[in-house]
N, C-alpha and C positions, 0 to 999 in steps of 0.2 A: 504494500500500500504506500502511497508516494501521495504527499502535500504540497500543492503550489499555493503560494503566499503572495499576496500584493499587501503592499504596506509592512514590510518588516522591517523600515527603520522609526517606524509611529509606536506608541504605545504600547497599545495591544497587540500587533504583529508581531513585535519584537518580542516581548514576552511568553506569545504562543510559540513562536520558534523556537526560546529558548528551551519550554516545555516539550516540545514535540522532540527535538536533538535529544532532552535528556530521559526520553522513552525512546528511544534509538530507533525513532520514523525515520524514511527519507524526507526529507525537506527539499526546495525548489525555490527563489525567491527571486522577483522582479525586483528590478532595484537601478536608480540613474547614476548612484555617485557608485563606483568600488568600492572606494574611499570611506567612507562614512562611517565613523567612527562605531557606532552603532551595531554592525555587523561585521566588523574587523575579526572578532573572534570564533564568528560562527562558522562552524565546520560543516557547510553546506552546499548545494550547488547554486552559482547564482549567474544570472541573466543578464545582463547591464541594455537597459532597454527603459521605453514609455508603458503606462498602462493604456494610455491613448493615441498609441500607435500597433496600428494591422500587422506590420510588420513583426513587433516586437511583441506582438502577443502570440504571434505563430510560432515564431522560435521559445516560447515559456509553454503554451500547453500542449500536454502530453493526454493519451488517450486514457480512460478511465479512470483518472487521476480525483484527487478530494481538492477543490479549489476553495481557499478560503481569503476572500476578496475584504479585506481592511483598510486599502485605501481608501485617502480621501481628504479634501481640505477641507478647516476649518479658518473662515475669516471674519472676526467679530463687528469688524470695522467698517466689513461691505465694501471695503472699496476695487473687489477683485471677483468681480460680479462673472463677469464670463469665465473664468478659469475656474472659478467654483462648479461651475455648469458643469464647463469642459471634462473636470476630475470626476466630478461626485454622479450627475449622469450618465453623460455624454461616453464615457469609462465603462461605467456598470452596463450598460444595450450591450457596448462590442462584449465584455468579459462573458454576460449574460450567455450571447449567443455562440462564444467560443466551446462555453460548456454544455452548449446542446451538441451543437459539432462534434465534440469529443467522446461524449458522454460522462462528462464528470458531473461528480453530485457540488453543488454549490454551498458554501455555507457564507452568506455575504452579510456583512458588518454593516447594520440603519443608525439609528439613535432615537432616541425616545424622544428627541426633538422633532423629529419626523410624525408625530402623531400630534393631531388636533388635540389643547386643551378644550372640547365640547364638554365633560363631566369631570366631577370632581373626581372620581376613581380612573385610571386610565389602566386600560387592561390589553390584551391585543387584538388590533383591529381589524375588521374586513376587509383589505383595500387602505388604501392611501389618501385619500382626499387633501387636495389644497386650499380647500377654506378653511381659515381658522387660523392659518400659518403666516407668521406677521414678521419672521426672519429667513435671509434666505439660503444660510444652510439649511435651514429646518424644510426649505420649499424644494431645493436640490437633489435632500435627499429622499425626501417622501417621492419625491418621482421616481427616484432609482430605485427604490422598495416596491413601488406599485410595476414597474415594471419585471423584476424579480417575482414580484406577489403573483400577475396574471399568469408569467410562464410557469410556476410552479402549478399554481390552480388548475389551469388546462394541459397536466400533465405531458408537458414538456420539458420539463427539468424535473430532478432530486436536487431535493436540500430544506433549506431555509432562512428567515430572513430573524436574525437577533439585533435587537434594537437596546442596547446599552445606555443607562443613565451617566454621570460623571463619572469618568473613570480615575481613580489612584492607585496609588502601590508602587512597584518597584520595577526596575528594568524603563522607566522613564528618561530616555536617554538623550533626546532634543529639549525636553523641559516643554509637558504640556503648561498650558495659560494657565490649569487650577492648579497643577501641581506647586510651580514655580510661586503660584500667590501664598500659596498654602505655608511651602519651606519662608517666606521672604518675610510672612505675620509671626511663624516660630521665632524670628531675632526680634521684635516690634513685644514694646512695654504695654501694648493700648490695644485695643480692638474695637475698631470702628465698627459697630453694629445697624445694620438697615434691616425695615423691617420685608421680610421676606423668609422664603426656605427653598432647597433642592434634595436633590434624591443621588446619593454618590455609592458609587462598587468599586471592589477590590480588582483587578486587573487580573489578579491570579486565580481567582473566583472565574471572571469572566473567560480566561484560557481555556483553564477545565472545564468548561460548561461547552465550551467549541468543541474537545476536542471529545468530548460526551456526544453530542449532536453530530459530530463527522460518522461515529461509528457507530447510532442508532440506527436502524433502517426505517420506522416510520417515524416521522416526526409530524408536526406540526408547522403549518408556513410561518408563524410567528412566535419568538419567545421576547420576551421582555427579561434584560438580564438588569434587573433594579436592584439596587441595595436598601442606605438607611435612610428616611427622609427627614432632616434636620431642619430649624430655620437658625439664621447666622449668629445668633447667641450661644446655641447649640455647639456651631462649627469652633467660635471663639476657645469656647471652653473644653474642649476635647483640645486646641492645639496648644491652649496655656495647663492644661492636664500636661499633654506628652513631653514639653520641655519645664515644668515642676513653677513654673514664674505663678506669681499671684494676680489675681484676672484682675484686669483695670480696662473699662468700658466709655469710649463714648457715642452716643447714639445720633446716629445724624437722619435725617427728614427725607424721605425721598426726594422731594423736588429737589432738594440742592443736589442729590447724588446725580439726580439727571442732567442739572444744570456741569456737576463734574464732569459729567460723561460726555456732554457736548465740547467741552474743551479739551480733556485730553484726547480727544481722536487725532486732530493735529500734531498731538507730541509724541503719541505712539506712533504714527505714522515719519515723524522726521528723527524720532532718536533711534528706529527699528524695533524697539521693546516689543513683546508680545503684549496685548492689551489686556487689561484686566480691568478697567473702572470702563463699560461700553453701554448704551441704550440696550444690545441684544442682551447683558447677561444681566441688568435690569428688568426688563422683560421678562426673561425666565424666572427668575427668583420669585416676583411679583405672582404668576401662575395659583391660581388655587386647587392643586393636584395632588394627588398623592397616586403612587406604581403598585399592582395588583401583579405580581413574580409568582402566583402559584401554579401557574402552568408548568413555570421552568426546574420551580419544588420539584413537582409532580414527574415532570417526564425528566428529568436530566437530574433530578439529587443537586439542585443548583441552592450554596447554603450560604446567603451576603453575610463578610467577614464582622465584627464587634466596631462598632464604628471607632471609639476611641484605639481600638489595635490598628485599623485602616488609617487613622491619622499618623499614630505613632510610628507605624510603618514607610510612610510615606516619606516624614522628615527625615527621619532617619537614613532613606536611601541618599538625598541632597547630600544629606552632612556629611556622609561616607567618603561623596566626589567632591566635596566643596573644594 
């Protein structure tokens, strides 16, 4: 059995890798730089290619292969509107259609951003719909899910589509936007509290729930791989918990965090920084949801890690590489 990988120098890909190499799979990985630090170490075959190139996808899949599609960009900022497209759809139709070609089972990476807040519960849904969707990863990838979705449903593909909340943990080796916020409030005496909440999983949770669903034969078109839903008082104190400091709180107004958000777009965008204070991830917080994961209980033994261990773990890995 042989897994091809897109996205193994992101989060999750990376981390699936590293799990799959240390159950002694074959691995296969798409990938643009050699280079990159990321995959220096892994002992696997790799492809130097596009996912959104024909070419380059000819020479990465092989015939009955397990293809597990985790590319994909995230830009908070929106100012990278069509390359979002190009990645996060435009990617997923060719991959889609590669692995009917081949006949590999798919297992392609959504996000929980991809479903409508329409109810307060969010469980998995029929289809994809884009009303509702007010950011536009959230609207990119719910296309590339519903397209995944039809082909599975009209039994043209095996697989399924898992749609992950925040992801943490370890093997974060570019420095996602939450990870990086996350390590950057561990050194900070104060934690600026808005009112809101999200729903964040362990990365090592979500590997193992991949690589559960590659070798299930029936699945489900949809899993929800959710974890703990906190709101930011919550997250404060799990991160002044993991580094022993004494919690010291100031609470700021949403308007002004919006009025923040409006200004720094400009400064992440001219100093490079990944964004962390944005309208989109205002937006989200804001949501009145909460993730219904007992599908993924059920069929996959999917078990989200102790949220204060998911923080502690997470700094942890930063400090390791500081």
């Amino acid at each position: 059995m042989k897994y091809l990988i897109t996205g193994a120098t992101g989060h999750i890909g990376n981390d699936l890798v590293r799990l799959l190499l240390g159950k002694n799979y074959q691995v296969k990985i798409l990938i643009r730089n050699p280079n990159d630090p990321s995959i220096m170490n892994l002992d696997c075959e790799k492809v130097i290619g596009d996912i959104t190139s024909s070419a380059s996808l000819d020479a990465f899949f092989e015939d009955d292969a397990i293809v597990v599609h985790s590319a994909g960009m995230i830009d908070l900022t929106e100012k990278h509107l069509e390359e979002m497209l190009k990645i996060n759809f435009e990617a997923t139709q060719m991959i889609t259609q590669e692995c009917i070609k081949h006949h590999c089972k798919l297992i392609f990476l959504g996000s929980s951003d991809a479903i409508p807040a329409t109810t307060h519960q969010i469980s998995e849904p029929d289809g994809f719909p884009l009303e509702g969707l007010d950011n536009y990863y959230g609207i990119t990838k719910a296309m590339a899910c519903d397209y995944v979705y039809k082909a599975l449903k009209q039994g043209l593909l095996k697989g399924t589509i898992i749609c992950p909340s925040c992801v943490l943990g370890n093997n974060d080796v570019k420095g996602s936007t939450q990870g990086v916020a996350i390590y950057k409030q561990s050194k900070r005496k104060v934690g600026f509290v808005l009112k809101g909440h999200y729903n964040f999983v362990d990365v090592d949770m979500v590997s193992d729930g991949i690589l559960k669903a590659s070798l299930k034969e029936h699945l489900a078109p949809v899993y929800l791989f959710t974890g703990v839903d906190v709101n930011v008082k919550q997250l404060y104190e799990a991160i002044f918990k993991a580094t022993g400091k004494k919690p010291h709180y100031m609470y700021i107004p949403m308007f002004l965090a919006y009025i923040g958000a409006f200004f720094a777009t400009p400064y992440y965008k001219l100093t490079k920084k990944k964004p962390v204070l944005t309208k989109v991830m205002l937006d989200t917080i804001s949501l009145d949801v909460v993730f219904d994961n007992q599908l993924a209980k059920e069929d996959l033994d999917f078990l989200p890690t102790d949220f204060d261990s998911l923080i502690a773990k997470t700094i942890n890995w930063f400090k390791e590489r500081a």
